[in-house]
Backbone as a ProteinNet text record, in pm:
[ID]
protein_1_A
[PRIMARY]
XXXXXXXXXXXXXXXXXXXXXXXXXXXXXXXXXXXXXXXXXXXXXXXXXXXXXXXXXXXXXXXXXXXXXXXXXXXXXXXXXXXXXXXXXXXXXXXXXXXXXXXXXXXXXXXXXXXXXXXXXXXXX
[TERTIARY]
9833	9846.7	9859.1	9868.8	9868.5	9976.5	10001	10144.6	10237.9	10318.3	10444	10362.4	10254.2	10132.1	10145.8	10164.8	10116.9	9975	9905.9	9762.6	9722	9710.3	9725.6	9519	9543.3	9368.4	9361.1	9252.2	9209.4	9109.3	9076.4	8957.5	8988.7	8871	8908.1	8865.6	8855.3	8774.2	8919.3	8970.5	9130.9	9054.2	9001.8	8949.3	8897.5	8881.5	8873.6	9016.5	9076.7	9197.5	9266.5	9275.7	9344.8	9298.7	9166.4	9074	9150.7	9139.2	9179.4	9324	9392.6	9532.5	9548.2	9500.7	9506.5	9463.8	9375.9	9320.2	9451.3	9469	9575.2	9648	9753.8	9845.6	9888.1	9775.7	9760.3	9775.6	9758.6	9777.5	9917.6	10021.6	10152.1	10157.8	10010.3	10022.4	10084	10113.2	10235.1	10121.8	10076.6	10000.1	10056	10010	10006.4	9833.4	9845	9736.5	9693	9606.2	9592.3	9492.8	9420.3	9336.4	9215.1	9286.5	9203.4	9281.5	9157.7	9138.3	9330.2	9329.8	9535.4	9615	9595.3	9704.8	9722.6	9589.8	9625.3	9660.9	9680.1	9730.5	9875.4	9892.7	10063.7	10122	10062.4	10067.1	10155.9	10078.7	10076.5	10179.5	10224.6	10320.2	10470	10455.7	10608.3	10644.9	10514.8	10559.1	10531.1	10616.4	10531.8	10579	10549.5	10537.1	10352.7	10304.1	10167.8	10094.5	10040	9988.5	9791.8	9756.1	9578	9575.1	9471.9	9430.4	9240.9	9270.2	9132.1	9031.7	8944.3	8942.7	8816.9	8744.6	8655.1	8611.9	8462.9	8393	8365.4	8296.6	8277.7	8333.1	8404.6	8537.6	8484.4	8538.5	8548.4	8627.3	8621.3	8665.7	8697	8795.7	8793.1	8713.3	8630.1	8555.5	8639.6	8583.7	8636.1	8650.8	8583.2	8485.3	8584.5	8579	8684	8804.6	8850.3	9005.3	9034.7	8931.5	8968.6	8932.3	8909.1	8879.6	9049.9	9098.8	9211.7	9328.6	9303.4	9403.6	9456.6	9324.1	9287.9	9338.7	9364.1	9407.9	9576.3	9603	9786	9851.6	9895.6	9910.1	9986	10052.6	10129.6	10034.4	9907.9	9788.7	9717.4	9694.3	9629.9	9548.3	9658.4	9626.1	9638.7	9622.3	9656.7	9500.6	9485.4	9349.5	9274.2	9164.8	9113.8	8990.8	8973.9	8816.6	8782.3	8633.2	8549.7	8488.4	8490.9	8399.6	8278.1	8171.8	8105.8	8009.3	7963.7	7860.1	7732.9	7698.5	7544.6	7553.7	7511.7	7498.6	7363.8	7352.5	7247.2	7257.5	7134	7134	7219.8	7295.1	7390.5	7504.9	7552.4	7641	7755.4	7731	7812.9	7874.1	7766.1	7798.6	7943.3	7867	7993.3	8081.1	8105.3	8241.6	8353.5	8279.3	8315.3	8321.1	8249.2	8309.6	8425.1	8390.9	8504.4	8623.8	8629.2	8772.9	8775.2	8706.8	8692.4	8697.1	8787.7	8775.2	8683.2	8610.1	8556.8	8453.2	8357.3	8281.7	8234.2	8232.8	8219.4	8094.1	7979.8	7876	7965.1	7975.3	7968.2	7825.1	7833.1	8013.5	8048.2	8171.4	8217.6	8261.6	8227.1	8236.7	8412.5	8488.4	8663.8	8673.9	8635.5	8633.4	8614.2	8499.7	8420.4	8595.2	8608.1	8712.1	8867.6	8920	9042.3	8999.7	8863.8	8861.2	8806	8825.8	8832	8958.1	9027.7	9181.5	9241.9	9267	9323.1	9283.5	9180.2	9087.4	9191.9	9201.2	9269.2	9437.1	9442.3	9586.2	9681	9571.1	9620.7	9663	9567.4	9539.6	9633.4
8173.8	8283	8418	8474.7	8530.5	8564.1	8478.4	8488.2	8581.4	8716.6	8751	8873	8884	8957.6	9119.4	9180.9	9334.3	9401.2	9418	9489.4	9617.1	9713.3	9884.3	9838.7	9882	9929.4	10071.8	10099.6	10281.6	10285.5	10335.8	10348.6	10490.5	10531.7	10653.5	10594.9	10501	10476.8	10409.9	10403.1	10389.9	10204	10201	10043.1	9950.2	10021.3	9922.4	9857.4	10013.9	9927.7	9834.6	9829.6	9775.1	9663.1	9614	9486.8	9411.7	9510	9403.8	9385.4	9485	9418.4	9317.6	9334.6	9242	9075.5	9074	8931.4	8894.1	9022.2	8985	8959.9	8975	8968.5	8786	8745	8623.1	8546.4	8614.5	8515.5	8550.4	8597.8	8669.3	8769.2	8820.2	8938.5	9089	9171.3	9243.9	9423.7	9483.4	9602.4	9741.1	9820.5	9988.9	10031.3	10096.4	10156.6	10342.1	10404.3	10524.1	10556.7	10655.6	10701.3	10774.5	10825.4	10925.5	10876.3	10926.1	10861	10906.6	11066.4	11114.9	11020	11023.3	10935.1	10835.7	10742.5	10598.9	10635.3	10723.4	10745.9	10766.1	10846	10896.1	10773.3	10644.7	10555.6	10456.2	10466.5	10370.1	10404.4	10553.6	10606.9	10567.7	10553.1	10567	10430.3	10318.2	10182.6	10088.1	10053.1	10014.5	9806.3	9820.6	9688.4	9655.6	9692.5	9656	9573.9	9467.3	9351.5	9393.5	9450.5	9440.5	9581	9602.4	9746.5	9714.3	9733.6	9655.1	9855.7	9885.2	10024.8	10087.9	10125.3	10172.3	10274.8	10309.4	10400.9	10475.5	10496	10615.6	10685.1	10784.8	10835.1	11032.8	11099	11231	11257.3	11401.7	11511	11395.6	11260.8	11214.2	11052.6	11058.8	10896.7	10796.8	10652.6	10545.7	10561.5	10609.8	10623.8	10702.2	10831.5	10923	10865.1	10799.8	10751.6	10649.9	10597.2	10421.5	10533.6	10557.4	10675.7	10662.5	10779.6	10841.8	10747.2	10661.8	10508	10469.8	10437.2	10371.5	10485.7	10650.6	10696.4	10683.4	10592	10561.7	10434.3	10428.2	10307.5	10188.9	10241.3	10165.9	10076.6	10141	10097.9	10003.5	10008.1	9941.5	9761.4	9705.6	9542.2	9554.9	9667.9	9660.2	9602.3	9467.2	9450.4	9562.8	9604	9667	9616.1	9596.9	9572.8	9641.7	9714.5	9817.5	9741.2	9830	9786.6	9926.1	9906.4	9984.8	9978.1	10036.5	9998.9	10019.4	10123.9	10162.7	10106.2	9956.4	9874.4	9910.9	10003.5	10089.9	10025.9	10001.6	9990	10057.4	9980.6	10056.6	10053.5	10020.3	10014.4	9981.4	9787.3	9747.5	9808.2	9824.3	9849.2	10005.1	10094.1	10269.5	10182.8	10077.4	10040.1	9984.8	9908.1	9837.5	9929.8	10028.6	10121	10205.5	10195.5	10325.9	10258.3	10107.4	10049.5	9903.1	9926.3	9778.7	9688.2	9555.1	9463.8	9330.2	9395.6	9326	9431.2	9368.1	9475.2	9367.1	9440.6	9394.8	9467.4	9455.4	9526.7	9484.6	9597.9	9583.2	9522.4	9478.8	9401.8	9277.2	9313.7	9178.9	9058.7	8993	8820.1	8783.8	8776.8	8748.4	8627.9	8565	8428.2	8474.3	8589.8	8607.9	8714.2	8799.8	8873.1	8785	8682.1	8642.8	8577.1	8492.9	8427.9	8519	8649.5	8738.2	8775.8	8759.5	8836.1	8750.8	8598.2	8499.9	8470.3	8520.7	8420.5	8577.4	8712.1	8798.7	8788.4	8745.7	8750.8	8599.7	8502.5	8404.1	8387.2	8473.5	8520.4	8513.4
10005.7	9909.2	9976.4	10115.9	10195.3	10231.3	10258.9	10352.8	10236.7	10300.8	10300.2	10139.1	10147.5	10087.3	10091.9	10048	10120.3	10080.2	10190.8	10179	10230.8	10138.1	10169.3	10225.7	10403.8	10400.6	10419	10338.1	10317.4	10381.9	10522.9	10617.9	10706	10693.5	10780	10978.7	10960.2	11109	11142.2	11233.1	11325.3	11353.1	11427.9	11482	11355.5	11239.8	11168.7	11117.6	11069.8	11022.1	11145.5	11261.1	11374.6	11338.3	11352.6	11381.4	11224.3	11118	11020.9	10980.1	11078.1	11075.4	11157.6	11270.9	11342.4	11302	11200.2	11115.8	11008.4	10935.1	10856	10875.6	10991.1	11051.8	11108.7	11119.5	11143	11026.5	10909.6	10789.4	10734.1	10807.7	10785	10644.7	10656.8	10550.1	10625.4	10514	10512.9	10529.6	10622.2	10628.3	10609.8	10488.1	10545.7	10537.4	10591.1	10633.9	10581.4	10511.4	10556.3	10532.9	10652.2	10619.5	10578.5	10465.3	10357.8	10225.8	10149.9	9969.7	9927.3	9920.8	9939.3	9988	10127.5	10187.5	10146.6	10043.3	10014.3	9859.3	9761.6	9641.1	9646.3	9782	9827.1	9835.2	9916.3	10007.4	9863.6	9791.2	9643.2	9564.1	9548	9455	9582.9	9679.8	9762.7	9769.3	9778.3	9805.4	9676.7	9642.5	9517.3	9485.6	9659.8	9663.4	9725.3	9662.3	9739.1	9642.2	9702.3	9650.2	9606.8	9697.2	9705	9770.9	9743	9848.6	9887.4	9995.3	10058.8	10085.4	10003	10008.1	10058	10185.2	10255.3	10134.3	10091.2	10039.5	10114.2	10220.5	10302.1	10348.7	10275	10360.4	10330.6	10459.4	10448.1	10297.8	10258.9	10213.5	10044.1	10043.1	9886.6	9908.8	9848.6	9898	9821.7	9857.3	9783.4	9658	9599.6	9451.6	9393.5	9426.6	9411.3	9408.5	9465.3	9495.7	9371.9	9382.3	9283.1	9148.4	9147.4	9026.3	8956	9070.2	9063.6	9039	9092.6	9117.3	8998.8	8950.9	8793	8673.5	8697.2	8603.4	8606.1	8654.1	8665	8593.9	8506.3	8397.8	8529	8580.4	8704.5	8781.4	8825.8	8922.1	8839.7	8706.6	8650.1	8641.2	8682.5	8752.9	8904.2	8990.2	9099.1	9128.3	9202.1	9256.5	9411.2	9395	9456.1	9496	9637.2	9680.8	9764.8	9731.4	9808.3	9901.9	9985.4	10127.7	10182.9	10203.7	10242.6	10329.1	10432	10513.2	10475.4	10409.5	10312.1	10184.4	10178.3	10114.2	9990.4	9949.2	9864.3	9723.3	9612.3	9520.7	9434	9375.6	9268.6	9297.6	9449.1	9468.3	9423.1	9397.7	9368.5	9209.2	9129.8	9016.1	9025.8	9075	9155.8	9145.7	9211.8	9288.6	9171.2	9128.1	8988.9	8887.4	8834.6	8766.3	8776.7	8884.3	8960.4	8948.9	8918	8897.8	9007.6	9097.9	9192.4	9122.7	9222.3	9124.8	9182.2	9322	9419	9492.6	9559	9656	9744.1	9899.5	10009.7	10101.7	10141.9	10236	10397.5	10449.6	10617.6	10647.8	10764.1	10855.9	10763.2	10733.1	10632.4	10741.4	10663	10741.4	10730.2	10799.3	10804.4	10697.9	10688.7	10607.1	10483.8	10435.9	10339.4	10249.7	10362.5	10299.2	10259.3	10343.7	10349	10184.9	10138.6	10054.9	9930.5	9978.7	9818.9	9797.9	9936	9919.4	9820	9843.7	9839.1	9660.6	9668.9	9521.7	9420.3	9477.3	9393.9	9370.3	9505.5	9477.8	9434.8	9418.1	9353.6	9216.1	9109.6	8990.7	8922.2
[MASK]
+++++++++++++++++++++++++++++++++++++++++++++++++++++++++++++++++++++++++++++++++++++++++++++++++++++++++++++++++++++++++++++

């Protein structure tokens, strides 16, 4: 269910997105990358072949939260699947994430297996 896939990751940390292109890449999924909360709304309106957006919460200046916010006010974005990832795994979390429009939530360090089989379970749908 992977293969030939496109997955926008929104991380402001450079080695994360690498590490998880580098996983995806192996499952012949299809990567853009950007990252800040903007760059991945710009990212969404120019390509509008994107399958999943895999979306870091901790981000400078527009957070996850903020973004999937923004995402979700676009009739276009609307079934677009979205899963949060965050490293401060804090009460309430999951719920932010899921309000905010997530259609998944992930605590760092995510397990590769744990993520390919949320990708897969969304984009089979």
């Amino acid at each position: 269910y992977l293969a030939g896939k496109k997955v926008l990751i929104v991380d402001d940390d450079m080695r994360n997105i690498f590490a998880l292109t580098t996983v995806l890449e192996e499952h012949d999924m299809v990567i853009a990358s950007a990252d800040n909360g903007r760059a991945a709304i710009r990212t969404l309106r120019e390509q509008s072949d994107i399958d999943i957006v895999r979306m870091d919460i901790m981000m400078p200046e527009m957070d996850g939260i903020d973004t999937m916010r923004e995402i979700r006010k676009h009739a276009a974005f609307k079934n677009l699947p979205i899963v949060a990832v965050t490293a401060k795994a804090m009460k309430g979390d999951r719920e932010k994430c899921i309000e905010a429009g997530a259609w998944d939530y992930l605590a760092k360090p995510v397990d590769t297996e744990q993520l390919l089989a949320v990708l897969r379970a969304w984009l089979h749908r």
